[in-house]
N, C-alpha and C positions, 0 to 999 in steps of 0.2 A: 436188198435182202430183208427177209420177213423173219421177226425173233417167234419162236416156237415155244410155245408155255402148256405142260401138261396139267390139269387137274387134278389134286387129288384121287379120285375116284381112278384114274386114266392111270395114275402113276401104279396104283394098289393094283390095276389089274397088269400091269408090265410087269409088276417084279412076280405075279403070279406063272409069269410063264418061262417053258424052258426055258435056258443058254440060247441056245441056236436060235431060235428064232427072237427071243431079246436083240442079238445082234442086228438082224434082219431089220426089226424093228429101229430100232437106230437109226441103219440107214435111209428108213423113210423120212423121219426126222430130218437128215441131212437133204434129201431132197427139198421136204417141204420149207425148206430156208431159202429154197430160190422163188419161190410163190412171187407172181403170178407162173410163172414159167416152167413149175413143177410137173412133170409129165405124171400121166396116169390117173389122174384124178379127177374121180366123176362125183357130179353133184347129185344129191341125194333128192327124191321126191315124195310128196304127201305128206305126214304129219313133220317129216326131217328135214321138209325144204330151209335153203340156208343153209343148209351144214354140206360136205364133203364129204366123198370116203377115200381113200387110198390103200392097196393092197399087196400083199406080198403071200402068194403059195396061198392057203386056206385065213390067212388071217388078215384082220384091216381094220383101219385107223380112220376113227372117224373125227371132225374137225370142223371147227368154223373161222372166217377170217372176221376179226374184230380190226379194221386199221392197219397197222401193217404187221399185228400180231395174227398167229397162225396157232388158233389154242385147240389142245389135242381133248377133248371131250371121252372118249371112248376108246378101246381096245382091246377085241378079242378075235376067235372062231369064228368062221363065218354061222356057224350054227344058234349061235347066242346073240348072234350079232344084231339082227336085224328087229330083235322084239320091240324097242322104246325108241 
């Protein structure tokens, strides 16, 4: 099992969003604990190579594996999501 550590930055933009989909989010977390073996999760290309995304409805989490930590970098909209 892979420990899941959010950022800063990652955590400020979780508590920015609803309930409902807070929870959502959660349960990605909980997937991404069984890393490598987490389904859904597509790796990300061009300036983001290395990093992950995983998605739930409009929103995704984006991530990189350091070891056998699985650190949550990002989280929003898909609309915001893809600028950096």
């Amino acid at each position: 099992m892979a420990r899941v550590t959010v950022t800063p930055e990652a955590a400020s933009q979780f508590a920015a969003l609803p309930r409902p989909i807070q929870t959502r989010i959660v349960q990605l977390f909980d997937r991404l604990r069984q890393w490598p073996r987490a389904s859904g999760v597509k790796p990300l290309r061009g300036s983001l190579s290395g990093r992950y995304r995983l998605r739930t409805g409009d929103y995704r989490v984006r991530f990189r594996v350091v070891g056998d930590e699985v650190r949550i970098e990002k989280i929003g909209h898909r609309d915001q999501f893809y600028g950096d």
